[in-house]
C-alpha positions as CSV (number, residue, x, y, z in Angstrom):
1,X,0.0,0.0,0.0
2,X,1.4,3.1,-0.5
3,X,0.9,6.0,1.8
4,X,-1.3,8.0,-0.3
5,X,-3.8,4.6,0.1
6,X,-3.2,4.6,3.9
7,X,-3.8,8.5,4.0
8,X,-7.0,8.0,1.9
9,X,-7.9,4.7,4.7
10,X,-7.1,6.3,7.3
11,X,-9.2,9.9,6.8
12,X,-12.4,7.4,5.9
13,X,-11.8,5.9,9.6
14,X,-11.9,8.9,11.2
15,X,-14.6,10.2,9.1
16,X,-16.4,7.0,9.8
17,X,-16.9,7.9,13.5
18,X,-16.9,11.2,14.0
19,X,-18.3,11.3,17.2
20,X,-15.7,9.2,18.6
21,X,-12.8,11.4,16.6
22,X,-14.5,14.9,18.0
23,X,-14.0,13.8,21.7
24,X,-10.8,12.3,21.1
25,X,-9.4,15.2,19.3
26,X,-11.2,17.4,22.1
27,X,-9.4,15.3,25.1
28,X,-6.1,16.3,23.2
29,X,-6.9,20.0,22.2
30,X,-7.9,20.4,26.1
31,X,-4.4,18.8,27.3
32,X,-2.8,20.9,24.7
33,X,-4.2,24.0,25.4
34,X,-3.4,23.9,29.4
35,X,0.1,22.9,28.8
36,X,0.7,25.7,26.1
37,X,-1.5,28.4,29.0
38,X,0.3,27.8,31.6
39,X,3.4,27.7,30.4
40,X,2.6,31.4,28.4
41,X,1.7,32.9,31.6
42,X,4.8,31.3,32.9
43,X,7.2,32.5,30.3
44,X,5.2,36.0,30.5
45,X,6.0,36.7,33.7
46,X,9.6,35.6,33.6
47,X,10.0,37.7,30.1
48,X,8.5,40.8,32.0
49,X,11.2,39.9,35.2
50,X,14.3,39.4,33.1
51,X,13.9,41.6,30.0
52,X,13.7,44.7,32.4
53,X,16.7,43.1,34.3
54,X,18.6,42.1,31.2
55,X,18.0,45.8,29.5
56,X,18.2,47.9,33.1
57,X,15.6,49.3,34.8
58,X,14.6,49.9,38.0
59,X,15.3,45.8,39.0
60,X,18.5,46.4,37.9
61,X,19.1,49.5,40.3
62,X,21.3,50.9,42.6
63,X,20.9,53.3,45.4
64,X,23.7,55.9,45.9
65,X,23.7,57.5,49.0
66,X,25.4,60.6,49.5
67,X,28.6,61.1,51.7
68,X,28.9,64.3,54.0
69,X,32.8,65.6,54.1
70,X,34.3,65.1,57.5
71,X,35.3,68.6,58.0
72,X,38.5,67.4,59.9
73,X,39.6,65.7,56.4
74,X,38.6,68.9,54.1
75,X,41.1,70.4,52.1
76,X,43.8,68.2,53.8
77,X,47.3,67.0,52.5
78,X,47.0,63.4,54.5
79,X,43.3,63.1,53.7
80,X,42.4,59.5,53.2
81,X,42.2,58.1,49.8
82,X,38.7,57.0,50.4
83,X,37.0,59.8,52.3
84,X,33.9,60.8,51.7
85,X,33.1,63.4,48.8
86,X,29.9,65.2,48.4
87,X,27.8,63.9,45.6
88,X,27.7,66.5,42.3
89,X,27.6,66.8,39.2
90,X,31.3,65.5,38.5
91,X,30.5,62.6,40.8
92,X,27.4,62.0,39.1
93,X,29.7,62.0,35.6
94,X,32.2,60.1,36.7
95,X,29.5,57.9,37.7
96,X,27.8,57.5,34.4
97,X,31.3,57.0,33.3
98,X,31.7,53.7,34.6
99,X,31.4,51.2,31.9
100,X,28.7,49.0,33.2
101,X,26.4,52.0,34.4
102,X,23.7,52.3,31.7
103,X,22.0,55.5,33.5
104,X,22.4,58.3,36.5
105,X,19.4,59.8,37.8
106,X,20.2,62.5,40.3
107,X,18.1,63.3,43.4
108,X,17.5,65.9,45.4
109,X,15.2,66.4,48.5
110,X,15.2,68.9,51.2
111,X,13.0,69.3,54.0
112,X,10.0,71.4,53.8
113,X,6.6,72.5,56.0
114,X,3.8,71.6,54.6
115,X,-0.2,73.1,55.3
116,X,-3.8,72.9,53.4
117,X,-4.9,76.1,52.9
118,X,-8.6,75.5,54.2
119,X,-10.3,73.8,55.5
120,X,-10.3,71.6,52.3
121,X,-12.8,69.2,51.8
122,X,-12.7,66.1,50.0
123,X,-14.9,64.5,48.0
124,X,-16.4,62.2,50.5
125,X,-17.0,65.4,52.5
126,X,-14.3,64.5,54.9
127,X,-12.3,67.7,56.2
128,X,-8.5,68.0,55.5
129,X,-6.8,71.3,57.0
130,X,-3.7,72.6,58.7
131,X,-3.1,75.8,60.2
132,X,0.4,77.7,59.3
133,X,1.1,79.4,62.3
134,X,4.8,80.8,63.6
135,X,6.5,80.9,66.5
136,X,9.9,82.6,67.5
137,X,11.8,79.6,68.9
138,X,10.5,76.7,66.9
139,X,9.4,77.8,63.7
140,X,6.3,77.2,62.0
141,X,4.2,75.5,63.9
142,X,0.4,73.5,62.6
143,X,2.2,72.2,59.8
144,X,3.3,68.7,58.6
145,X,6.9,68.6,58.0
146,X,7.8,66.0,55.5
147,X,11.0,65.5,52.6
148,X,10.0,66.6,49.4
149,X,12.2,64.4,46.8
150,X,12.9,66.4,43.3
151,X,13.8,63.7,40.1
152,X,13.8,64.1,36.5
153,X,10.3,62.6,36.0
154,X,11.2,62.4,31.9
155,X,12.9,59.7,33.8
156,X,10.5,57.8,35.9
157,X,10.3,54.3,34.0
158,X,14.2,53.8,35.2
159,X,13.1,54.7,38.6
160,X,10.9,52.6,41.4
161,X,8.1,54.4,41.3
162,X,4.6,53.1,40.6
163,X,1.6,55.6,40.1
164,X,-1.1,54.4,42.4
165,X,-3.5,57.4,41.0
166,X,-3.5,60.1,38.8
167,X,-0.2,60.6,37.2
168,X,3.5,62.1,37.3
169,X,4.1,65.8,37.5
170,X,4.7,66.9,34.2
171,X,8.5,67.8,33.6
172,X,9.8,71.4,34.9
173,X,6.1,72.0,36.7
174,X,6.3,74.3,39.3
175,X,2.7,73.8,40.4
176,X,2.4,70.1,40.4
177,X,3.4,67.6,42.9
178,X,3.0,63.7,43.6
179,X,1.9,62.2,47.1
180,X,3.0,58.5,48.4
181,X,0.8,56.7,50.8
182,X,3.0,58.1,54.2
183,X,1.3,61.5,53.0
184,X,-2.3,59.3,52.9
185,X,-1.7,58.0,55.8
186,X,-0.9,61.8,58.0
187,X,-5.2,61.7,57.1
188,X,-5.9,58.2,58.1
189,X,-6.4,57.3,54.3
190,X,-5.7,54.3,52.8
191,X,-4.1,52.8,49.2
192,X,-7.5,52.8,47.8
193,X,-8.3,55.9,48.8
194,X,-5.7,57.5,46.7
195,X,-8.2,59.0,44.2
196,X,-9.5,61.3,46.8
197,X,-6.4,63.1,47.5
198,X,-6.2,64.5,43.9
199,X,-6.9,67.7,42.9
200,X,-6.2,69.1,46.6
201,X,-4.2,72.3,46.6
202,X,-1.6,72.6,49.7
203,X,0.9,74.8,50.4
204,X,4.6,73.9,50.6
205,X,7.5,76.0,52.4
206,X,11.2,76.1,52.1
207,X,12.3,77.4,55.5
208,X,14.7,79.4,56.3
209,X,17.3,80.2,59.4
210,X,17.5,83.5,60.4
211,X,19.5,82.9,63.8
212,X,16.4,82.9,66.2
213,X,13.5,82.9,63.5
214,X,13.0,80.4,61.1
215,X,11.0,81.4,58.2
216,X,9.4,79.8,54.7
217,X,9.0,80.8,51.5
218,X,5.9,79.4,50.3
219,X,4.7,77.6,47.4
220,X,1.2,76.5,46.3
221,X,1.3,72.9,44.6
222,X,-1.8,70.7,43.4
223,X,-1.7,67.0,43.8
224,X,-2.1,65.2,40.1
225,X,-1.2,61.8,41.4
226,X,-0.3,59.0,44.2
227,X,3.0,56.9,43.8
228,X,4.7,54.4,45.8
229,X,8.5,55.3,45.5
230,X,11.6,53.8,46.5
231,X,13.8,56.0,44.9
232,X,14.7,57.7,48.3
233,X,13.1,59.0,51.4
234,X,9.9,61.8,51.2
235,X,6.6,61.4,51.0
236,X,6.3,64.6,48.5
237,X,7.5,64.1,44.8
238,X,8.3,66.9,42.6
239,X,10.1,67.7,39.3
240,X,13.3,68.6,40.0
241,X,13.6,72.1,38.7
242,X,11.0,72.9,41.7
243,X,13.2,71.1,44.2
244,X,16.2,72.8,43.7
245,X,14.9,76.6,44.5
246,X,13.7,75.9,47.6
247,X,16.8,73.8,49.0
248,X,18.5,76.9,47.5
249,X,16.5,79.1,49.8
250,X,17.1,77.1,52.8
251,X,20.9,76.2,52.4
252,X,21.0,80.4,51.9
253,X,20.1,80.9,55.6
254,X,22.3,81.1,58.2
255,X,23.1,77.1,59.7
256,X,20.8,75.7,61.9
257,X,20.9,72.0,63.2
258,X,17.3,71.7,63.5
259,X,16.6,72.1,59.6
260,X,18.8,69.3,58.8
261,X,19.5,70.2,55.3
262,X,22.5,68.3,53.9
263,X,25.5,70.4,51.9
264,X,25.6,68.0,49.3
265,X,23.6,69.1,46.0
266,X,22.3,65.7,45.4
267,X,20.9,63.9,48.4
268,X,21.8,60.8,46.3
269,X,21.2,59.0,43.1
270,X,19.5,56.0,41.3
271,X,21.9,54.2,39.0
272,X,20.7,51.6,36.3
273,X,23.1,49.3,35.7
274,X,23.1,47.6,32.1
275,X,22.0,44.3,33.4
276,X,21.4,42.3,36.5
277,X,24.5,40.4,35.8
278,X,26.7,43.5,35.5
279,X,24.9,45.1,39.0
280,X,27.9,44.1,41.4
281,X,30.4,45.2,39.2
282,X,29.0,48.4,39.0
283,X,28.9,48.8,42.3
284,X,32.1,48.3,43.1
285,X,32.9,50.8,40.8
286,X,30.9,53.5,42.6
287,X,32.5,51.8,45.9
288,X,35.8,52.4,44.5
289,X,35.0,56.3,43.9
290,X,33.3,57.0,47.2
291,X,29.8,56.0,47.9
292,X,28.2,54.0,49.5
293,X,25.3,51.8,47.7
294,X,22.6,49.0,48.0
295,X,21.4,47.0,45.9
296,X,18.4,44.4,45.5
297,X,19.9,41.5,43.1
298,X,20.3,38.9,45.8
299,X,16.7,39.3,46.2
300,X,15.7,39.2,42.2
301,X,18.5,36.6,41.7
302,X,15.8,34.7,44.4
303,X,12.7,35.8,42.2
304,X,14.8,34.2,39.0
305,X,14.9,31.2,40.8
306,X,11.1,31.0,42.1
307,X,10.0,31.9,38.6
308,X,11.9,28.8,37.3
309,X,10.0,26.7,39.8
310,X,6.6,27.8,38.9
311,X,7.4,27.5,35.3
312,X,8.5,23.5,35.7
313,X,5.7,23.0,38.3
314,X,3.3,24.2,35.6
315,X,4.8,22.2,32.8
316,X,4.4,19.3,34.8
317,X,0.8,19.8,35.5
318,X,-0.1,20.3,32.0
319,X,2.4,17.3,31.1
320,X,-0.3,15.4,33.4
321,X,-2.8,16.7,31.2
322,X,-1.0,15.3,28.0
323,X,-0.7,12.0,29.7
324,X,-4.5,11.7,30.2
325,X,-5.0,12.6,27.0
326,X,-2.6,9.9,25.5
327,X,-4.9,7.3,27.4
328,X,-7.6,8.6,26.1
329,X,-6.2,7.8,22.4
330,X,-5.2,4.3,23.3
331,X,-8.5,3.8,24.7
332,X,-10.5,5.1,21.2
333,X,-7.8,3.5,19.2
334,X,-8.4,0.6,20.7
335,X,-11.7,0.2,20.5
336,X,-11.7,1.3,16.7
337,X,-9.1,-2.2,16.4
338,X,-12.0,-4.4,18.0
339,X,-14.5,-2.9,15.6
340,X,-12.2,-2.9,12.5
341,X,-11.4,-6.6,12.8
342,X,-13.4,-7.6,9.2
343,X,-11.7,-4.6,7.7
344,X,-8.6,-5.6,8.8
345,X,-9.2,-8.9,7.7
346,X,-10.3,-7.8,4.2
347,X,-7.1,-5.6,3.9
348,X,-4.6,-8.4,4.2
349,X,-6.5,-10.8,2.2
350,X,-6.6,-8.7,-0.4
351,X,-2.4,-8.1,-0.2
352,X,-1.8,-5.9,3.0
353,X,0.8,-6.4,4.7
354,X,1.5,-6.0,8.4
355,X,3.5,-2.8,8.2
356,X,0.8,-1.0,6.1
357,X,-1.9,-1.7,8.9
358,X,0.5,-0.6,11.6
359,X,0.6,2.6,9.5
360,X,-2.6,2.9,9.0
361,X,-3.6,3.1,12.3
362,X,-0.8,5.4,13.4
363,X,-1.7,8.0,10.6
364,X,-4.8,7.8,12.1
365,X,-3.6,8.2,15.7
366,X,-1.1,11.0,14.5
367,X,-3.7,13.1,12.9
368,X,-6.4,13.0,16.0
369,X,-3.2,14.3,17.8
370,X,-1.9,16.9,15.3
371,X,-5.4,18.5,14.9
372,X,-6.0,18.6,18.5
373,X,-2.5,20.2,19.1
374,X,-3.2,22.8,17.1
375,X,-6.4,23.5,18.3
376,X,-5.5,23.0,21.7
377,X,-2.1,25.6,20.9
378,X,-4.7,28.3,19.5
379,X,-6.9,28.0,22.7
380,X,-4.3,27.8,25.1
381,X,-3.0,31.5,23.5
382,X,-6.7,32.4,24.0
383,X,-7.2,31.8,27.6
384,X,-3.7,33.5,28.4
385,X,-4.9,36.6,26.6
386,X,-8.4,36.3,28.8
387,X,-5.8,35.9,31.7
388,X,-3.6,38.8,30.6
389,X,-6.7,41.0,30.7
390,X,-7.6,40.2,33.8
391,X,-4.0,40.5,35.2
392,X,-3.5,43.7,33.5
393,X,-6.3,45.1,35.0
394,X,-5.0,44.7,38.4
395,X,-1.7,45.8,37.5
396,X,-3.2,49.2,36.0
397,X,-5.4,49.4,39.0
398,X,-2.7,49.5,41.0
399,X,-0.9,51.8,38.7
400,X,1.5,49.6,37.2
401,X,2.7,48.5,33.6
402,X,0.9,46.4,31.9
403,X,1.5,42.8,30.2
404,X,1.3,41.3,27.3
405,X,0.7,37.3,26.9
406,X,3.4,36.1,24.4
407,X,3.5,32.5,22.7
408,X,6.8,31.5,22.2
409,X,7.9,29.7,18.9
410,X,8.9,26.8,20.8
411,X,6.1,26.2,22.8
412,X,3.7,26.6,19.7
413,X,5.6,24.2,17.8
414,X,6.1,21.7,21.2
415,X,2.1,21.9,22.1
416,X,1.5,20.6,18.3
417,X,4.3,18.4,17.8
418,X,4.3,17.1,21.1
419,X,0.5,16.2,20.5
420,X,1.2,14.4,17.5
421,X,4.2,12.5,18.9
422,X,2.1,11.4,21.8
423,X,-0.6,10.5,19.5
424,X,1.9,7.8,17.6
425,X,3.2,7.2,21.2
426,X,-0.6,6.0,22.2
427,X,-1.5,4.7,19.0
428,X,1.6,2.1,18.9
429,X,0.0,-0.6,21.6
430,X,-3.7,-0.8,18.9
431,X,-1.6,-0.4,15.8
432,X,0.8,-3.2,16.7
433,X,-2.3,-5.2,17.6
434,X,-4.4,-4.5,14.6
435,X,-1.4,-5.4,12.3
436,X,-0.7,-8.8,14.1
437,X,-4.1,-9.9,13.6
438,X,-4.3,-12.7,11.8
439,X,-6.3,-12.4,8.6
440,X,-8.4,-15.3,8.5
441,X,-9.7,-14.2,12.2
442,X,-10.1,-10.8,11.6
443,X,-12.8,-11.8,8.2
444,X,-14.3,-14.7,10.3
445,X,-15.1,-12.2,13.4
């Protein structure tokens, strides 16, 4: 027989019972397509992980903390080597310098009062107010104090932040300002309350020593949006361009231990190393200039590792899945053998030979699992992207990036390959038996 005849055979077979060839192709399409989900959502959360460690990002940051002189060591002949140097714009440059620093984002924060102007209500009708009063010795005094942190926000997707509500300040506002939940929580609001806080107007001041009196120049600053930030220290966010005035103002004053304002002209940085696996070495570079740093990649080197483990526990599971399915094939295959028996048996009589039989059956076998592997591969993509939906909108909720639900080559080509290969795998056990079957038995059954 050639194998156009046992092509031609074995389609009339299947087309003989469809019923039987619809559930059996469905058992495989089901197996197929939880082995190809799971392992999409699997690969999609390791390809969101490790692309943004193995291009940068903010997994692939480090924290610069700036170094105060030691005034005993300043301007020195036997300073130390290693002493401590302000961080500014030469140490940011040599810092970007280094060859395995892909960016430099600067930082600056400064201490500042903070009041409503009010009483301000929000939409809830609950009342949010301070009063900005002065007193001699102390300052002013019905205000919050809190760190307001400038950054380039043209920046922000190399920085740890995440926008829980509303958005950024726009770049070089003066007016604008972002909030992180230690500012939510001065109210007793919550995360989810975030969306309340926007639109509120407060006032912001830079103070200033004047030996006994402390005063503040004042700013008025509308909140467009609620971010968790790890960049540094502050629960106010701000361009900047609007950061720098004001520590100007205060570092103008004459010194006074209970502003606390640091000398240096960036409170510290947020370096983005070129990938995960070049993190340490650039920060020993920064060591070997003068600052101190920290770093997370022991902690996503342990997140690499867990994602692994998901990934092979959910191949496994849908691996289960294939298995059952495989029964399932033996199971129809066989059953189609014990009805076939007078076909078979007209077959060889009429010049068949073993072989072609055994082929016969495994075409058959090996199409069932071909078309229910690609079935199976296209649904599997399907209820990945249903997942992906749903995932994404958490993630947006919560003011993060977004995913999108990739199907790599390789596990397309596995879920339909892999389903025909089991197929044949399930279909040997009936095709053997079929072809052994003696021909005179088969037509006398």
């Amino acid at each position: 027989m050639s194998w156009r005849d046992v092509v031609a055979l074995a389609a009339r077979g299947v087309a003989r019972r469809p019923g039987r060839a619809v559930l059996t192709v469905l058992a495989v399409a089901l197996a197929a397509a939880l082995f190809s989900a799971l392992l999409t959502i699997s690969r999609t959360a390791q390809v969101r992980v490790l692309d943004q460690l193995a291009d940068g990002g903010p997994l692939a940051g480090i924290e610069v903390a700036a170094a105060e002189p030691d005034p005993t060591q300043v301007d020195r002949d036997d300073a130390e080597p290693g002493a401590p140097r302000e961080l500014d714009d030469a140490a940011i440059a040599e810092i970007a310098g280094l060859s395995d620093v892909a960016t430099v984002i600067p930082l600056v924060s400064t201490r500042v009062a903070v009041a409503v102007p009010g009483p301000a209500a929000l939409d809830d009708g609950t009342t949010v107010t301070t009063e900005r009063r002065y007193d001699r010795d102390d300052g002013p005094r019905g205000v919050l104090f809190e760190t307001l942190v400038g950054a380039d926000v043209r920046d922000a997707d190399d920085l740890p932040i995440s926008v829980l509500a509303g958005r950024l300040p726009l770049p070089g506002s003066y007016v604008e300002v972002a909030v992180t939940p230690t500012w939510l929580a001065r109210f007793g609001l919550e995360g989810t309350d975030a969306t309340r806080m926007l639109g509120l107007e407060i006032e912001v001041g830079a103070p200033r020593s004047f030996g006994e009196t402390i005063r503040a120049r004042w700013m008025r600053l509308e909140i467009v949006g609620v971010v968790a930030q790890e960049a540094t220290s502050g629960a106010l966010l701000a361009p900047i361009e609007a950061v720098r005035p004001a520590r100007a103002w205060t570092l103008a004053g004459q010194p006074d231990d209970r502003l606390d304002v640091p000398s240096s002209p960036y409170s510290g940085a947020f370096v983005v190393a070129r990938a995960l696996d070049r993190v340490a070495a650039a920060r020993n570079g920064i060591h070997d200039i003068g600052y101190s740093t920290s770093a997370p990649e022991n902690l996503i080197a342990s997140v690499q590792r867990y994602l692994r483990v998901v990934e092979i526990v959910l191949a496994g599971i849908g691996l289960i899945a294939l298995a059952i399915a495989t029964l399932g094939i033996t199971n129809a295959l066989l059953a189609a053998v014990r009805e076939r028996r007078r076909e078979i048996g007209v077959l060889k009589a009429i010049g068949a030979r073993d072989r072609d039989v055994l082929r016969l059956f495994l075409v058959e076998a090996g199409v069932l699992g071909v078309i229910g592997g690609l079935l199976g591969t296209l649904l599997g993509l399907g209820l990945a992207s249903v997942v992906g939906v749903v995932v994404n909108g958490y993630l947006r909720s919560q003011g993060l990036e977004g995913v999108r639900p990739e199907l790599p080559l390789t596990i397309a080509v596995a879920g339909v390959v892999g389903a025909g290969l089991l197929a044949l795998l399930a279909g040997g056990p009936p095709a053997r038996r079929a072809a052994r079957l003696p021909a005179r038995e088969a037509v006398e059954a």
